[in-house]
C-alpha positions in Angstrom: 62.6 67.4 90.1 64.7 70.3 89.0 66.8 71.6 91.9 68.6 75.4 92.3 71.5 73.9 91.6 70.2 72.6 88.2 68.3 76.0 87.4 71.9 78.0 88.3 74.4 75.4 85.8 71.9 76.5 83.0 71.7 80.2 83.6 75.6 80.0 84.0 75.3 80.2 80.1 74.4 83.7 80.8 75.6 85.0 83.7 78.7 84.7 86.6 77.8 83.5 89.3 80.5 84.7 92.8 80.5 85.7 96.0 82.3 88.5 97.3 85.5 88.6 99.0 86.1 89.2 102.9 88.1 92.3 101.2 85.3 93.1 99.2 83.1 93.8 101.8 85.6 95.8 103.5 85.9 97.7 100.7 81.8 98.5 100.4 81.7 99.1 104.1 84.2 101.9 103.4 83.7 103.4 100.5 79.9 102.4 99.8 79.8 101.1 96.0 82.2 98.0 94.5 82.3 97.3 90.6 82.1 93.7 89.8 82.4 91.6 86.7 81.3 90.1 84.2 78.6 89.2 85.6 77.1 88.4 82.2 79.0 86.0 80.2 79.2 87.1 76.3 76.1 85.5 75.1 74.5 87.0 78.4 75.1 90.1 77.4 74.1 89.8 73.7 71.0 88.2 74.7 70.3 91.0 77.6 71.1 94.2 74.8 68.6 91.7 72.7 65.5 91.6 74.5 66.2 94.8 76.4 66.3 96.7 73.1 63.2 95.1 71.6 61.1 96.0 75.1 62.5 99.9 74.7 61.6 100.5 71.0 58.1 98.9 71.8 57.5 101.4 74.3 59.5 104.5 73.4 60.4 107.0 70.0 63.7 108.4 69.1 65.3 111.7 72.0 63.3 114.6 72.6 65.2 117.1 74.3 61.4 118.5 75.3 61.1 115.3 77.4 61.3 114.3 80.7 63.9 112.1 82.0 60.9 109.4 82.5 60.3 110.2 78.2 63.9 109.9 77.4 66.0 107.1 79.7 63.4 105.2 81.7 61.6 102.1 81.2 60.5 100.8 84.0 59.4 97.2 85.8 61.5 95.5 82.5 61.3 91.9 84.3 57.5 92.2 83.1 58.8 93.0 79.3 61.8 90.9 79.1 62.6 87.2 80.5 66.4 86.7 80.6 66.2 90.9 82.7 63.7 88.3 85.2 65.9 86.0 85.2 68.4 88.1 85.9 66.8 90.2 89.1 65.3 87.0 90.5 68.2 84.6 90.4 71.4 86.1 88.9 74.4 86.8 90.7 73.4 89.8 91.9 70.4 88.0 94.4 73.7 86.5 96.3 75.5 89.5 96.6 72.6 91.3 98.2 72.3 88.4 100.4 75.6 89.0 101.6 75.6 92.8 102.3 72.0 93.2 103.0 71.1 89.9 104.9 69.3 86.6 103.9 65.9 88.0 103.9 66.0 89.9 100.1 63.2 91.2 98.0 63.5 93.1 94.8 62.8 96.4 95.1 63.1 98.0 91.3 63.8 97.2 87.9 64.4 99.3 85.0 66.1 100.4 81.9 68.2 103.6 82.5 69.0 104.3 78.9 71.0 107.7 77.8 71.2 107.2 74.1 73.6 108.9 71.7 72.6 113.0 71.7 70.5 112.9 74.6 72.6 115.2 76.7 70.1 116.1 79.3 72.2 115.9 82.8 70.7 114.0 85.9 71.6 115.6 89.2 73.4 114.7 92.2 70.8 112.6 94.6 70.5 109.4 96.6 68.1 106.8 95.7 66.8 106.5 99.0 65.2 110.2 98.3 63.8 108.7 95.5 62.6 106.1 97.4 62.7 105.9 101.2 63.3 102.4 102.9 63.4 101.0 105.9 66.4 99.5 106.8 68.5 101.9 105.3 70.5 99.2 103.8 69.2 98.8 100.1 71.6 98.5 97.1 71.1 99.8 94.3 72.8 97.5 90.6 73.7 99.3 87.9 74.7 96.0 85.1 76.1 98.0 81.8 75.0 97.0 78.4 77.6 99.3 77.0 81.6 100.7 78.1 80.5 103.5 79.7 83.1 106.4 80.6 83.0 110.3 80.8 82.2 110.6 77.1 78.7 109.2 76.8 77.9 109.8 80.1 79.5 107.2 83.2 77.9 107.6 86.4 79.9 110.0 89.8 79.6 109.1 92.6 81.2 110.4 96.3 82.7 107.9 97.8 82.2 107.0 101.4 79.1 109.5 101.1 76.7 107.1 102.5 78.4 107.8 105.9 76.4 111.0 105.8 73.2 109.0 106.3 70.0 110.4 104.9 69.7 113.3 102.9 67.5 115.7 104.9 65.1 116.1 101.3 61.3 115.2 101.6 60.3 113.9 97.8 56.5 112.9 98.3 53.9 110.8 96.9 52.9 113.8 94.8 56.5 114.3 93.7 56.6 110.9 92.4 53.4 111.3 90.5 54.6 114.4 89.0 57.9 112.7 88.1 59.6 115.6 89.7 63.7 115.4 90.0 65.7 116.0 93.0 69.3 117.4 92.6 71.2 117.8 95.9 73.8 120.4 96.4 76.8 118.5 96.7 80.5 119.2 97.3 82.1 117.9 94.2 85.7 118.1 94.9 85.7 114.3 95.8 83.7 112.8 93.1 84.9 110.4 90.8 83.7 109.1 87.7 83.0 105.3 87.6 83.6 103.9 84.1 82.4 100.4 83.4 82.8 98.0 80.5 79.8 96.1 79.0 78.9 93.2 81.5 80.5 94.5 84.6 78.5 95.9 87.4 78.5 98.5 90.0 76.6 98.4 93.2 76.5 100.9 96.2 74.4 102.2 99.8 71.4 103.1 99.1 72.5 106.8 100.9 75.9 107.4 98.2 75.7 110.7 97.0 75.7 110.3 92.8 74.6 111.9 89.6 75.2 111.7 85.5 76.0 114.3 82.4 74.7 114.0 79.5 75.7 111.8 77.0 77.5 114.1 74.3 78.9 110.9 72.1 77.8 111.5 68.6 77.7 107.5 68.1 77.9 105.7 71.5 74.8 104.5 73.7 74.7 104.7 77.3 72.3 101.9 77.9 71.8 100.5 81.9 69.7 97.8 83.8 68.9 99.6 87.0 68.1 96.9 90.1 67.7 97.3 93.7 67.6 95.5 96.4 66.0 95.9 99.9 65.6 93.4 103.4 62.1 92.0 102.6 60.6 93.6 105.7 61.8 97.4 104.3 58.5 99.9 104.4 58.5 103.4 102.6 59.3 106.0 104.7 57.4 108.5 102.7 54.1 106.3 102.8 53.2 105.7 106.1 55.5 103.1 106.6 53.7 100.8 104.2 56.2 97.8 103.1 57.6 97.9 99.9 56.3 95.1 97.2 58.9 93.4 95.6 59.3 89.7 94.9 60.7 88.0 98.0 63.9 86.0 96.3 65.9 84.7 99.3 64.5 83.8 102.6 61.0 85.0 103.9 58.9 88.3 105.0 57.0 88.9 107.7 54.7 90.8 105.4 51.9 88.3 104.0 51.4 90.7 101.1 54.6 90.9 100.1 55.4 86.9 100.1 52.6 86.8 97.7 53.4 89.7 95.4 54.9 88.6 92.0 54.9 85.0 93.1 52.9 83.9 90.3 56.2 84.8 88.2 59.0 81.8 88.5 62.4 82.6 90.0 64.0 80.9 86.9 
């Protein structure tokens, strides 16, 4: 019988496992985000830009700067689309490191493509994810692995550090809102942001309540492609719907929520 040990030696092929550091925590207590990596190994990533870019061209055409944000950068629930991005948000390296800032009762909470392709320069304002998406705890992470080096010129993530000390943004974005696919942008002091460049393969994580936003990508030949994850205790519930818990496959310890221990389970871990 295969064991996790055995399913975690052959997914090392793709991806890094590690735990963080006692100074690593400190650090994402303090500041609220931490960039880690690789946490794809080389064929990882060539595999993950594989499958991820068949799923997106089966589902979207080239920029249209009449679009949505949804039309142009989003693909979402891509663990239903592509197997190694399952493999990956079930039992990658980044199902430990939740484990360890979170607690050891994790579900997933989100999965998608972020994707700002060469010329789409549409901007995406300064907001926390838990506006987008209220939970409780307030302790969600969101993952942001890069498929590309991302920097200023095709459009790199900012970010305020230590914002998530503010707590939650007083903004009420409701069921309707979501339907609607509105946008929130926040009004934001942006004297201490900082832009967060990554290279293919690395990471960054941060609170669930860190104040961040993107510009457009302006490279005339570079892609800004992202796998967005998040993570959430697998007892959160959504603020804005009742306090209903969030679905999301349970991936380390165990839910007090029947529905939610059964919700993806027909899908393997590895």
């Amino acid at each position: 019988m295969s064991t996790e040990l055995d399913h975690r030696q052959a997914l090392s092929e793709w991806f890094n496992y590690r735990r963080l550091s006692n100074d690593n925590l400190r650090e994402f207590d303090e500041q609220g985000y931490l960039v880690i990596g690789p946490v794809l190994t080389s064929r990882g990533l060539a595999h993950m830009r594989e499958q991820c870019m068949a799923a997106w061209y089966a589902e979207k055409d080239e920029f249209n700067p009449a679009g949505n944000w949804l039309d142009n950068a989003l693909l979402p629930d891509i663990h239903h689309h592509a197997a190694v991005v399952r493999q990956y948000y079930f039992s990658g390296p980044l199902v430990d490191i939740a484990a360890q800032v979170i607690g050891p009762n994790i579900k997933t909470a989100t999965s998608q493509l972020t994707f700002k392709m060469s010329g789409n320069t549409q901007p995406f304002g300064w907001h926390q994810d838990n506006s987008y998406g209220e939970l409780d705890p307030y302790n969600a992470i969101s993952c942001l692995t890069s498929l590309d080096n991302a920097d200023r010129g095709n459009g790199c993530l900012w970010l305020v550090p230590a914002s998530h000390k503010q707590g939650q943004a007083e903004y009420q974005h409701t069921l309707a809102d979501k339907v609607e696919h509105r946008a929130i942008e926040l009004e934001v002091d942006e004297s201490q942001a900082v832009p967060i460049a990554l290279q293919a393969g690395y990471c960054l994580f941060f609170h669930c309540h860190i104040l961040h936003k993107s510009e457009g990508n302006f490279s005339q030949h570079r892609d800004r492609r992202i796998l967005f994850t998040r993570y959430a205790d697998a007892d959160a519930v959504e603020v804005y719907n009742n306090r209903q818990p969030r679905m999301g496959r349970v991936v380390r310890g165990t839910s007090q929520f029947v529905e939610v221990l059964h919700y993806e389970s027909d899908l393997p871990l590895w």
